[in-house]
Steps between C-alpha positions, in 0.01 A plus 500: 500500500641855420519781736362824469689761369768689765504813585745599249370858347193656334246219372399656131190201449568184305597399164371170357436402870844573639569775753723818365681644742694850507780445739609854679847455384308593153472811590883572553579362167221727335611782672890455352348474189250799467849708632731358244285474221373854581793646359469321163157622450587865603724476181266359265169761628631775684184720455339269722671621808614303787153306624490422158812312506478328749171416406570330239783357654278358793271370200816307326551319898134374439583355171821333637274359789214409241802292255621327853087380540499389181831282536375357808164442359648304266683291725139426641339430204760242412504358811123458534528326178715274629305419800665768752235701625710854612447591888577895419661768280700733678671819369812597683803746469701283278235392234257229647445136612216232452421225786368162387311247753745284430808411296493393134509112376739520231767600345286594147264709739724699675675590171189609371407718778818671558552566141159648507572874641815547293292439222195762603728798570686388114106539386461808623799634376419414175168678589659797578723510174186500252399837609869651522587354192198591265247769660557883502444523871590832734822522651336377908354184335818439309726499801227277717490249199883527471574465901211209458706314222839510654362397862343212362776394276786515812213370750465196200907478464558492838316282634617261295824476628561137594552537921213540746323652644434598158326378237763356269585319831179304507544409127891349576333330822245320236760419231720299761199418689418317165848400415561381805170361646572706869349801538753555791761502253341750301444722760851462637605604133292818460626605875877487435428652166309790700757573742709565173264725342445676826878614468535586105158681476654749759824480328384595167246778625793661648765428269314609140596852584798428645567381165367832349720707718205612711524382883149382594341720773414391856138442447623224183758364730198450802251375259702251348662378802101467622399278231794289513428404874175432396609258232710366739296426773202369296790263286555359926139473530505276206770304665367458838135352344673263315673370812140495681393355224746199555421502882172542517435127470650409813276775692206252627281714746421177697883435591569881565212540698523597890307307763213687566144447654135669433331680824149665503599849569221500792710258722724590747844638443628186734306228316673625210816516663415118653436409129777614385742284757307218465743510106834376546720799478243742520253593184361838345124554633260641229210616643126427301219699474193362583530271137766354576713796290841577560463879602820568715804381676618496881742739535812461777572833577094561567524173701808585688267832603200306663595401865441121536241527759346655236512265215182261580280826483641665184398382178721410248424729225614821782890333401492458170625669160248486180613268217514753156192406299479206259802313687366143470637231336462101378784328692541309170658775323829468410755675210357764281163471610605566844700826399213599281257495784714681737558769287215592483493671828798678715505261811803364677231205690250275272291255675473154357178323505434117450259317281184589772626851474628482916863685610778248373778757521614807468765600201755769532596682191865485581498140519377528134788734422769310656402202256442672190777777546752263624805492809489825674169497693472347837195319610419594869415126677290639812174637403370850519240596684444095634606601857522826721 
């Protein structure tokens, strides 16, 4: 099941049934652009004084953001084809991203869909070039078509350049995906092959003028060293997920799970102190609503606050923490249906429930990690919040 959309910015409606989203960083990139691009138009219309310019500017940001919808759209439309229904568009300061419910089956799919945006923004373009090319039209419109065509042509370029997080990443990840038969492969590929784009895009932004004799300014040299950590740290994110990826068969929420035991919230805080003893070591108590829901857990410190005498006359629920919504889980889970269902919420503790739907455990999401990410984690061996 899919979550609903974060938080992440303006919601502008929905677009063949998927969410837009304007992310706030947006509005940063718009705002370079209407400054920059300002100055061009002031040269092309002058007699339309300053608003003007940067009217029109402002109006060339929208565009921009309208050819990043359509590339993402396109990545939707694909992937619906292919059986991937898309989660959400979002909009963000470096160009945009689409979510899918779930990863693609094959190597032929995901080539499709990646290829997909590349190939919108190169429509467009071409778009774009009719009008320049064969219609009389006044000097404004001219310089919005031209802006239009060269945006969409780099944007088309670009992303094609074989290392992720970009598109031309995706497309290498299918070929050796295909080649190869492992997708981990592929995606181990595209990574390395990021983390070397993320160094010579930067180098060659900064070094064409060098090359010219001109010294690029401060705000190239900050730009460019800005997109290159971005390349770079979305060519690791491609290189951590295929090492989940490998892992996440050996994370089996019924062997990572915690000892823990279901309390009616109504009881006393010492009968669910008693029931937690009466588990070897100690287990997790998870108080119930009155249907037998998991609504809460005890918590130590507001155990440690309630003076034993006190404990046979204080309910349960007056010592406990709330579980974040939607924190239930089949024990049965296990690999990538297990990290698909916890991320859909932000929770560090997931209650397991059995076949009768009763407290069988309680699963900590850096027990997860410490499988899936590998050596480096520590898995704590008494349990919190199973004794003051």
């Amino acid at each position: 099941m899919s979550s609903p959309p974060r938080s992440e910015g303006l919601v502008l409606g929905r677009l063949l049934g998927v969410p837009v989203i304007l992310a706030r960083s947006w509005f940063v990139i718009a705002a370079v652009i209407t400054l920059l691009f300002g100055s061009t138009v002031a040269r092309a219309a002058p007699e339309i004084g300053p608003v003007g310019h940067y009217a029109v500017a402002f109006g060339y940001a929208v565009l921009l953001g309208v050819s990043v919808l359509v590339h993402e759209l396109a990545h939707a439309v694909v992937a619906r084809r292919c059986g991937l229904p898309a989660t959400r568009i979002v909009l963000t300061l470096w160009g945009g991203h689409t979510q899918f419910e779930n990863d693609l089956p094959s190597p032929g799919r995901a080539f499709a869909v990646a290829v997909a945006g590349p190939l919108a923004n190169g429509a467009l373009a071409l778009l774009a070039l009719v009008p320049v090319q064969l219609l009389d039209t006044p000097p404004l419109v001219s310089l919005l078509l031209t802006a239009l065509l060269l945006t969409n042509a780099f944007v088309a370029v670009f992303n094609v350049l074989p290392g992720l997080p970009l598109d031309g990443g995706h497309l290498l990840e299918a070929v050796v995906w295909k080649a190869t038969g492992d997708r981990d492969r592929g995606t181990v590929a595209a990574g390395w092959t990021g983390r070397v784009v993320a160094v010579l895009v930067p180098l060659g932004a900064l070094g064409w003028p060098l090359l010219h004799g001109v010294p690029p300014s401060l705000f190239q040299v900050v730009w460019a060293g800005a997109i290159g950590a971005v390349l770079w740290s979305g060519a690791g994110q491609g290189l951590r997920g295929a090492r989940i990826r490998r892992r996440a068969p050996a994370a089996r929420a019924r062997e990572l799970a915690r000892p823990a035991v279901g309390v009616p919230a109504h009881e006393p805080l010492s009968a669910a102190l008693a029931a937690s003893a009466a588990v070897p070591g100690g287990a997790w108590v998870v108080l119930l609503d009155h249907d037998g829901a998991p609504t809460s857990l005890l918590d130590p410190d507001a155990v440690a606050a309630v003076p034993p005498e006190r404990r046979p006359w204080v309910p349960a629920s007056s010592a406990a923490r709330a579980l974040v919504p939607g924190t239930r889980l089949p024990q049965h889970l296990e690999g990538a249906p297990l990290l698909r269902a916890m991320s859909t919420a932000p929770a560090e503790e997931w209650v397991l429930l059995d076949e009768r739907g009763a407290v069988s455990g309680l699963l900590l999401a850096r027990d997860v990690a410490a499988v899936v990410m590998g050596p480096g984690r520590t898995r704590p061996t008494t349990p919190r919040g199973a004794r003051p």
